[in-house]
C-alpha positions in Angstrom: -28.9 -22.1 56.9 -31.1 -19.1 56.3 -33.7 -20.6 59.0 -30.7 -21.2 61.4 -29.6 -17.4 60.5 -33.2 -15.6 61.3 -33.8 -18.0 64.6 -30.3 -16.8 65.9 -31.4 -13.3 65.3 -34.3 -13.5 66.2 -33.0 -15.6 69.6 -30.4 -12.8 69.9 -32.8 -10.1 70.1 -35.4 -12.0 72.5 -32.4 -11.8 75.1 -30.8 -8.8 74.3 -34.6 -7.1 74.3 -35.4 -8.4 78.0 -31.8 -7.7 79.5 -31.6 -4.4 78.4 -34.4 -3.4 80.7 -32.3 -4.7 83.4 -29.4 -2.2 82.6 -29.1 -0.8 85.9 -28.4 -4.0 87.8 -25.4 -5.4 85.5 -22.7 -3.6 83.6 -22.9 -5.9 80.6 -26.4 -5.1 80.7 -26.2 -1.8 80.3 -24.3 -2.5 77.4 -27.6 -4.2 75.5 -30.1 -1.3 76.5 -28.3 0.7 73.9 -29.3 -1.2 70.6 -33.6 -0.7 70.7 -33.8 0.5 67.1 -31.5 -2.3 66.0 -33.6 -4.7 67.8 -36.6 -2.9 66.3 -35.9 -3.5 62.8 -34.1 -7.2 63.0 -37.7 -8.1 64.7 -40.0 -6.6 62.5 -37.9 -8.4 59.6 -38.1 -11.9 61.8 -41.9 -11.3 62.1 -42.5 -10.9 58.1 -40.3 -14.0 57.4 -42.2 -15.5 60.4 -45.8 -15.1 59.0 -44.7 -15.6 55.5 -43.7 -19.4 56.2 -46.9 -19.6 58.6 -45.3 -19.5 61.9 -47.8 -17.9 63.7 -46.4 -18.4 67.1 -42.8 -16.9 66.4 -45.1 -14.7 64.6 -46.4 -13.4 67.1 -43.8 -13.2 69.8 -41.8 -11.7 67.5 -44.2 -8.6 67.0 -44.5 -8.2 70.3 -41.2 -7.9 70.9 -40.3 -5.6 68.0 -43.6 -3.5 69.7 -41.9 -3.6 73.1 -38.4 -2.0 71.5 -40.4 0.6 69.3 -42.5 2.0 72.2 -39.2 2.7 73.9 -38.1 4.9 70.6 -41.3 6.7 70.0 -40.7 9.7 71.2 -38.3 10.1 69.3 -40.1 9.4 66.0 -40.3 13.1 64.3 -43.4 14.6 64.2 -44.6 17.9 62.9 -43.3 20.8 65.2 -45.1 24.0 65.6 -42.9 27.4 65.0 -40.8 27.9 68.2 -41.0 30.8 69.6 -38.2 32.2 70.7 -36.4 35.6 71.6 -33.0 34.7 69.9 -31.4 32.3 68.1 -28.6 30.1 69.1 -26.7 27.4 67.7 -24.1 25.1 69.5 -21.7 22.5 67.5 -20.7 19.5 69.0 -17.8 16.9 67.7 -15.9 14.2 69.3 -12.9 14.7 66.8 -10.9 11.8 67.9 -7.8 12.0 69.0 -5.7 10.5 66.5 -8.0 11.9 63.8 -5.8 14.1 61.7 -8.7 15.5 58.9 -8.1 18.7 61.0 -9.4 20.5 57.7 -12.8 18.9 57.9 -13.5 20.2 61.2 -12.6 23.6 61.1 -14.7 23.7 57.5 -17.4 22.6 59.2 -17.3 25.0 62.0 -16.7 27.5 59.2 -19.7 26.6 57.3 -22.1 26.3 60.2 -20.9 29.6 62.1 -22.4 28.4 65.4 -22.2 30.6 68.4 -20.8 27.6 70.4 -18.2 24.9 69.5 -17.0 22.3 71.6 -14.6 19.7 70.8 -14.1 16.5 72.5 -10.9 14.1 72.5 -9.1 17.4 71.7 -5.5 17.1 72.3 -2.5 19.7 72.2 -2.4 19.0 68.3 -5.7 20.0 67.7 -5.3 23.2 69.8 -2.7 24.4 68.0 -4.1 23.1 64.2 -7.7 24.7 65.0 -5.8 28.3 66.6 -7.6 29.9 64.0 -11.1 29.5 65.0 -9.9 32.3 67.9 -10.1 35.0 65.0 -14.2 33.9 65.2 -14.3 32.7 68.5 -12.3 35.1 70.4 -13.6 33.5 73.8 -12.4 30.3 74.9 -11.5 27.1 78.0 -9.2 25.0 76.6 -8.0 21.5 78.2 -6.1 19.2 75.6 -5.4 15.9 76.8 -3.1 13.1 75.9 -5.8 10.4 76.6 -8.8 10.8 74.5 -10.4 13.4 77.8 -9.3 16.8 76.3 -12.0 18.8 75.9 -12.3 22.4 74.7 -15.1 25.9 74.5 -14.7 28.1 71.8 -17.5 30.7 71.7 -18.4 34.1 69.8 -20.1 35.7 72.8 -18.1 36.8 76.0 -18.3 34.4 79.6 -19.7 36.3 82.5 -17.8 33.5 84.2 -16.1 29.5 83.0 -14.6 27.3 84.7 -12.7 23.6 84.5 -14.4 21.2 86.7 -13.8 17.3 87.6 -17.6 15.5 88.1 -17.3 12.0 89.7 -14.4 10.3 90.7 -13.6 9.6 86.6 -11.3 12.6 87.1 -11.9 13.8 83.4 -12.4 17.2 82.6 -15.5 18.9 81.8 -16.4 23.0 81.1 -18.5 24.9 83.0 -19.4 28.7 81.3 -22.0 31.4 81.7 -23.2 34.2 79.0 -25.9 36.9 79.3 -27.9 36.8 76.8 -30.1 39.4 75.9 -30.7 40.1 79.6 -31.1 36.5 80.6 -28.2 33.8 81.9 -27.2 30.7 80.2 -24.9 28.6 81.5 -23.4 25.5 79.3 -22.1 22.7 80.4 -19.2 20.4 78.3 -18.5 16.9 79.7 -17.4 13.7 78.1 -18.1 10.9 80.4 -15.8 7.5 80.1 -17.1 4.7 77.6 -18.7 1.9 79.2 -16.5 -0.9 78.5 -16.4 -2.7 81.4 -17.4 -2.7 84.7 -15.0 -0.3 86.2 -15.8 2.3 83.5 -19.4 2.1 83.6 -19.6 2.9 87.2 -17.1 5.8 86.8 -19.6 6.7 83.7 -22.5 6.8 86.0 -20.7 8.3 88.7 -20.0 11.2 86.5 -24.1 11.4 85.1 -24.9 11.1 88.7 -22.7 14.0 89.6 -24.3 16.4 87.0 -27.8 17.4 89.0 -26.9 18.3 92.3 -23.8 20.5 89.8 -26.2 21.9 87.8 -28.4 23.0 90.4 -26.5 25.4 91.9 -25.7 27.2 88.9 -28.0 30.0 88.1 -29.8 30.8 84.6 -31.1 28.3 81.7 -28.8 25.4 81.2 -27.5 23.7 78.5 -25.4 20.4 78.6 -23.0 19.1 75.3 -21.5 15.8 74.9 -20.4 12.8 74.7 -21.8 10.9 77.0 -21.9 7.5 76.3 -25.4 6.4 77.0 -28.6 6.3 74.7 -31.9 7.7 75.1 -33.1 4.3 76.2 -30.4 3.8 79.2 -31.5 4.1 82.9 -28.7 6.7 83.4 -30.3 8.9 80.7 -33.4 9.0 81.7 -32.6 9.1 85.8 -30.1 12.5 84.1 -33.7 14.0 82.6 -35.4 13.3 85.4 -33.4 14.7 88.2 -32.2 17.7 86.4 -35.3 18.2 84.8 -33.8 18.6 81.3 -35.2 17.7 78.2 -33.7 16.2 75.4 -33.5 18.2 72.2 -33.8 14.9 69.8 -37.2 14.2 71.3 -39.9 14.2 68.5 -37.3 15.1 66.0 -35.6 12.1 65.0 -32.4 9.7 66.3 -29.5 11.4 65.8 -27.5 8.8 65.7 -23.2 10.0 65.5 -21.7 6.8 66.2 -19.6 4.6 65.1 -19.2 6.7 61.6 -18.4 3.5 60.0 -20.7 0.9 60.6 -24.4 1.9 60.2 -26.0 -1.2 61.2 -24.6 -0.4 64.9 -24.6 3.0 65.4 -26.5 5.2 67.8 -27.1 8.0 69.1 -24.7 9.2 72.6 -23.9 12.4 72.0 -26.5 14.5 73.3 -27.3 18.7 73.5 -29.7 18.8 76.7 -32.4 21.6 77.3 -33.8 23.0 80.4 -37.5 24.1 80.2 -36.6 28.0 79.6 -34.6 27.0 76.2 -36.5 25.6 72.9 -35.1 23.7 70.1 -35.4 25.3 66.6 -33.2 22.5 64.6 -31.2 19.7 65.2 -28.7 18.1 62.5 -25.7 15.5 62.3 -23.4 16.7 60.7 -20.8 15.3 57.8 -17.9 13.1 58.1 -14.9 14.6 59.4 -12.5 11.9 59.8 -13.9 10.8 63.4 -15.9 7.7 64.5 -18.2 10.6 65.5 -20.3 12.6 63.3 -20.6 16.3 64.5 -24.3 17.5 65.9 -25.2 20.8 65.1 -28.0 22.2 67.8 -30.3 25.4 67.0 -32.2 26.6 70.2 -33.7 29.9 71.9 -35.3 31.4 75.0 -38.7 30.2 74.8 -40.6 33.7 75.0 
């Protein structure tokens, strides 16, 4: 039984290793590039049971594989980070509260213990408005747009908007928020979107077809950019790294860990989609998932800077 259990895991994580490489031909696919640290780990595992019992050929293959998902995750291994230098500090919160989620106490502590300059909220609906109205008294500037169907979303920030907007990327016709600040001199401009979960074919095209809608977006907008959410993909999905490569954003987990915020209630599975992306004037100073707070998210607390 226990041989029958690793060779199914290990089998498992052969296929699941090889397809998710092919994640931007199929939707179902895409659905297996998202697991690399779980494959990682249920590999390296297979190959010390492997050589225990003398197997050298399973052994082997299953190193390699486990060596094949780990390469993939590297750069996001932490590694000693030199003092950023930056003009001013900022920090941005980000929760996916859950709709139905009614621990509306264990957010707004949060946000009251963490006093970033930026909050945005995710599956925010008219409930959540009105039980978090109080964050105004801090956060005096604000885009709200609660929904019914798990696409509210919703800015609340300490310092003023030159400018902010509600826009629709893609043809997912979800909302996103678009705002500007001056800082110190210098223009940020943020951007909140929540793309739709892939779960099946028609949602993982509308998912992309919001991702793909972001560059030629963000390139019109002036300043250093910033982008918060939800947005359904890993580090190690095609549509994340086409995002990084044509904005030319960087992602604010590299070389400081897997942030992993979901699902909240099964570790063995969970992973890291909600993202804070950088552009090249902006350096991160700490990044941090934050504590339970009655979601299926964690929260993700950002620190970053003007890079002087």
């Amino acid at each position: 039984m226990l041989w029958a259990s690793v060779a199914l895991a290990s089998g498992s994580a052969f296929l699941f290793t090889l397809t998710g490489f092919l994640d931007r031909w199929w939707w179902m696919f895409d659905l297996t590039s998202h697991f690399r640290v779980q494959y990682a780990g249920m590999l390296l595992a297979s190959t010390v049971i492997f050589a225990l019992k003398r197997k050298i050929m399973l052994t082997v293959l299953c190193a390699l594989f486990a060596l094949a998902n780990l390469v993939l995750v590297s750069s996001y291994f932490p590694v000693k980070q030199s003092r950023p230098r930056i003009e001013r500090s900022l920090r941005a919160v980000l929760i996916n509260v859950r709709t139905e989620n009614q621990r509306f106490d264990l957010v707004r502590n949060f946000v009251e213990d963490t006093q970033p300059d930026f909050v945005v909220l995710e599956e925010a609906d008219a409930d959540w408005i009105v039980q978090l109205a109080s964050l105004t008294n801090d956060y005096p500037h604000a885009v709200l747009k609660p929904r019914e169907d798990n696409f509210g979303i919703a800015l609340f920030s300490k310092l003023p908007f030159l400018s902010s907007d509600i826009v629709f990327l893609g043809d997912a016709e979800v909302p996103s928020i678009v705002a500007s600040f001056r800082i110190d001199g210098r223009e940020l401009t943020l951007l909140a979107t929540h793309p739709v979960p892939p779960g099946n074919r028609e949602y993982v095209e509308l998912r992309n077809g919001q991702l793909a809608a972001i560059p030629s977006f963000l390139a019109n907008l002036p300043g250093a950019k910033a982008v918060l959410g939800d947005l359904n993909v890993t580090p190690w999905c095609y549509q994340f790294r086409k995002l990084l490569s044509e904005t030319g954003l960087e992602d604010s987990s590299r070389h400081r860990g897997i942030h992993a915020t979901w699902p909240t209630h099964l570790l063995p599975l969970r992973i890291p989609i909600d993202h804070c992306l950088l552009s090249t004037e902006l350096e991160t100073v700490r990044k941090e998932v934050g504590p339970y707070v009655g979601s299926d998210h964690f929260p993700l607390l950002v620190e970053f800077g003007f890079a002087r």
